[in-house]
N, C-alpha and C positions, 0 to 999 in steps of 0.2 A: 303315693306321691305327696310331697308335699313342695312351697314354694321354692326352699330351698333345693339346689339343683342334688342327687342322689346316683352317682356315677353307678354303685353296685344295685339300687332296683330299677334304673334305665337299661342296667345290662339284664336282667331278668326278665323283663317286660318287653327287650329286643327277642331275646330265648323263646317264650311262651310265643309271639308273634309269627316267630317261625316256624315254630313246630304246626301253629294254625296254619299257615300257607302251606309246608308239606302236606296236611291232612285234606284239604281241600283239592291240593293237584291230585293226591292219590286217590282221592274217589271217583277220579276222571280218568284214572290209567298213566298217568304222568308220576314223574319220580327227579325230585331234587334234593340236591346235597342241601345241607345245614347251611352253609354260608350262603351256596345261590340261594334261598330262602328268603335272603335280607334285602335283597335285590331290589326296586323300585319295580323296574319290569317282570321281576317274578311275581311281585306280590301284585301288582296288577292282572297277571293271569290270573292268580288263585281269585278275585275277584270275579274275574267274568268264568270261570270255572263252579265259584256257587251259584250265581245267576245263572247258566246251564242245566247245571244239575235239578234245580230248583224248581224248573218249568217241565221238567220229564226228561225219560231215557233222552239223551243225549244224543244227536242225529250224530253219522261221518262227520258231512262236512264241518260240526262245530268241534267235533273235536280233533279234524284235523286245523282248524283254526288256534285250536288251542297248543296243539301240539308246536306249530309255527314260532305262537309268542312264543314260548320258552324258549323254543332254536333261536330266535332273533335275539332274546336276552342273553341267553348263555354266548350269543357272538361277540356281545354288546360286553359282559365281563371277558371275556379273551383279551377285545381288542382296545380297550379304554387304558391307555399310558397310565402310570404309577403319577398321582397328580404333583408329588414330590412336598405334599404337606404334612405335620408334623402328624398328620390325624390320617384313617383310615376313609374318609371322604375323599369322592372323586368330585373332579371339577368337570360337570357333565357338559358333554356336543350334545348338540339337538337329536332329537330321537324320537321315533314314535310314537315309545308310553309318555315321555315330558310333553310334546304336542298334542298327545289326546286330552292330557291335563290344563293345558293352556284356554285350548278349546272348552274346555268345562266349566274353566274359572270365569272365560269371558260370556259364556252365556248366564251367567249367574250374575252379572252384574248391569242392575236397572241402567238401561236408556243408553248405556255406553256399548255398546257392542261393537262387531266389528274380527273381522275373520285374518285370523294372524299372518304377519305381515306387511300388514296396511297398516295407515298412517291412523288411523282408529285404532288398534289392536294394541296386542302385544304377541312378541315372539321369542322362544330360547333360540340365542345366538351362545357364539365359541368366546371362549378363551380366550383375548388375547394374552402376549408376554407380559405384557405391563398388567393387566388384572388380576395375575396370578401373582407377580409381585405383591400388589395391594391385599389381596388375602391374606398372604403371608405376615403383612406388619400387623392385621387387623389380628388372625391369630396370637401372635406375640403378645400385644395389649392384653388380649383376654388372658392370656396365658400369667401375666406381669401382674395387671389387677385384679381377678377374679379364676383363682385357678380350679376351683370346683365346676365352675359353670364351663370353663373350656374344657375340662376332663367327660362330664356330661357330654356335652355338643361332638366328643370326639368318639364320642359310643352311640348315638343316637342318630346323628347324618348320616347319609352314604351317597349320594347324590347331592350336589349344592349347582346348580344351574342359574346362568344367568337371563336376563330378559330385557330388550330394549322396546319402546314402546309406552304410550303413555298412558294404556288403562289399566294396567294391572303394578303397584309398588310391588308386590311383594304376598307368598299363598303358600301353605300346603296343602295337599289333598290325599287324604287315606288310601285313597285306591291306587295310588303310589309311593306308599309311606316311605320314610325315609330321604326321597327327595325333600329339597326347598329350592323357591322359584324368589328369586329376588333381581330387582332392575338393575342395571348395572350401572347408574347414575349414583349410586349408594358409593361406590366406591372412593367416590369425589367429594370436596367439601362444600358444605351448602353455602345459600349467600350469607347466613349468621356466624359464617366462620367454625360451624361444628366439623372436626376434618371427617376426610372420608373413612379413615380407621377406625372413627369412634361410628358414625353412621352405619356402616358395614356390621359393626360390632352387637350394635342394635338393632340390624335385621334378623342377624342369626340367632341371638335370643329370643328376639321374638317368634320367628318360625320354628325355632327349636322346643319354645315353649308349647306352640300348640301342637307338635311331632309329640310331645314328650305326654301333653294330656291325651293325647287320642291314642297313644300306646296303653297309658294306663286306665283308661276308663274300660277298655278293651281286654286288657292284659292279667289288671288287679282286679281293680272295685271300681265300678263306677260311679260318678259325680253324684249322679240327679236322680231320683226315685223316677219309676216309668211312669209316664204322662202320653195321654193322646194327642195324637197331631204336634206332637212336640211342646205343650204346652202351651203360655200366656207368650206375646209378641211384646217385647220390651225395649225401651231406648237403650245404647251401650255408646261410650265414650268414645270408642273408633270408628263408630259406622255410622252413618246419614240415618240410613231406613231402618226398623224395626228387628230385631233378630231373637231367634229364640233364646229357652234359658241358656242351651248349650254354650249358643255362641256368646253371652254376657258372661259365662261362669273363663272361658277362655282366657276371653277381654279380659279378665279382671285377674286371673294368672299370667299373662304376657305383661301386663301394664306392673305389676309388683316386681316383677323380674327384670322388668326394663329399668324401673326404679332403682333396685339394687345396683344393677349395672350402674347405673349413674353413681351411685353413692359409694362406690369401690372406687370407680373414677378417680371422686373429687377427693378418694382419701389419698389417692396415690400423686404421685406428679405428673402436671401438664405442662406441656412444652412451652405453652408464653401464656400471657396473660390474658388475650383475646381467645384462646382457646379454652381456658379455663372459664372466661364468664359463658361462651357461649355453652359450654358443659353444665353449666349451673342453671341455664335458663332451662335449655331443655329436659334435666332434671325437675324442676318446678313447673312445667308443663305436663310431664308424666305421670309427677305425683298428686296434682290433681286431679287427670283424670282416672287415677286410682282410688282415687276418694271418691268418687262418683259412682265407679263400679263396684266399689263395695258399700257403698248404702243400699244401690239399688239390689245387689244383691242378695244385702241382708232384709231387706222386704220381702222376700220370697225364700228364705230361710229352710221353711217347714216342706219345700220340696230337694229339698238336698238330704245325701245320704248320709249318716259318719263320715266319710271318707271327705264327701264334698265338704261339710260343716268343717273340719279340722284344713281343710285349704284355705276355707272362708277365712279363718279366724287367722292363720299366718297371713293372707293378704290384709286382713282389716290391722295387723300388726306392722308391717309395714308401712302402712298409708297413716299411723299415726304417727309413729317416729318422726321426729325432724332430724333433719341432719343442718349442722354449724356452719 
């Protein structure tokens, strides 16, 4: 993997991911095709299916558990409408495996908690008509500005869910890969006049970026040389609290890509002039804190593998470039 988006080893690294999910149901007696594979909620069984196996022979009940999720999912591809987007992404209803995942994301966040649906929480909500519109123009853009990164994003998503609720912006979680959970106030334009097509635009990138690392640290080569307990606990430019190397090494590929984004942007045309400064600002907000994450980065250098070093060095190329 490198910064730049990579449509042919995103689709190899989707490949190898699935053949690990087949490998994983079939050691439990389960059996799915190549494409359920890709699944959100298949690759979530294959999850709780190595955790199973993991802890010994395998009782009935868990594995008629398991046999469930897969019916549920395999109903769940039957009956999900064709989202009518130009990509292979559905535009997900709330569903089990995306609420286990909600559930997960909000316990993982200090002192905000709060059990979905409440006015603390967050929760995946539908579609509406007009949000599928908005997709649509935000696709377009990416497609207009930046067509590697939407040829990526349109081999790497398969679920894109939305979220209303005030604790969670925006997540993905491996044990549903392939989903991304993004608020759906993204849609809309903020108060600095960024529209909602460029915002939307920047969500997907960014969840797509850390879909895209957690394939291939998994898939190819991994980042970070093995470290205990995850190693040293480090400041990163998008988070409050402390977060491992993993999560700084993310931060700092989301933040270079977000940057791009912007700078494909501002090479292309914007509709008026209020939207182009406020494109500019938050370009220059971005590419700060990409300079951020790649010093701090590059201080810890000697726990990165090849693979991680050669990302390092495309993000620290990035964050120096100015753009005019």
């Amino acid at each position: 993997m490198r910064v730049e988006p990579d449509v042919r080893q995103s689709a190899e690294e989707c490949s190898a991911l699935a053949r690990m999910t087949r490998s994983a149901l079939e050691r439990a007696g389960l059996t799915v095709s190549p494409e359920e594979a890709t699944h959100p909620a298949i690759i979530e069984a294959a999850h709780v299916a190595q955790y199973v196996l993991r802890t010994g022979p395998p009782a009935p009940e868990r594995l008629a558990r398991l046999s469930g999720m897969v019916d549920r999912a395999r109903s769940d591809i039957t009956a999900s409408p064709a989202s009518g987007l130009p990509w292979s992404a559905r535009l997900a209803s709330p569903g089990p495996h995306l609420e286990r995942s909600v559930v997960r994301a909000l316990k993982s966040i200090p002192d905000r908690g709060g059990e979905p649906g409440t006015t603390h929480g967050s929760a995946v909500v539908g579609w509406r008509e007009r949000d599928a519109a908005d997709i649509h123009k935000t696709i377009a853009l990416l497609a207009a500005n930046w067509p590697a990164i939407c040829d990526e994003l349109s081999q790497v998503l398969f679920q894109v869910a939305l979220l209303d609720g005030p604790a969670v912006d925006g997540f993905t979680d491996f044990t549903v890969h392939g989903a991304v959970f993004i608020r759906r106030s993204r849609l809309t334009p903020d108060p600095d006049g960024l529209p909602g097509a460029v915002r939307f635009a920047e969500a997907l990138v960014h969840e797509g970026a850390h879909t895209r690392c957690n394939a291939a640290s998994v898939a190819a080569q991994p980042f970070l040389r093995p470290v205990e307990d995850d190693g040293p606990m480090v400041s990163t430019p998008l988070r409050l609290d402390p977060r491992p190397l993993t999560g700084l090494f993310q931060q700092m590929v989301v933040l270079a890509r977000s940057v791009l984004l912007y700078r494909h942007l501002l090479a292309g045309d914007t509709a008026d002039s209020g939207a182009a400064a406020a494109v500019r600002a938050r370009h220059d907000q971005l590419a700060l804190s990409a300079v951020d994450a790649v010093r701090t980065m590059t201080e810890h250098r000697d726990m990165l593998t090849d693979h991680g070093r050669t990302v390092l060095e495309d993000a620290a190329e990035v964050a120096r470039a100015r753009v005019r």
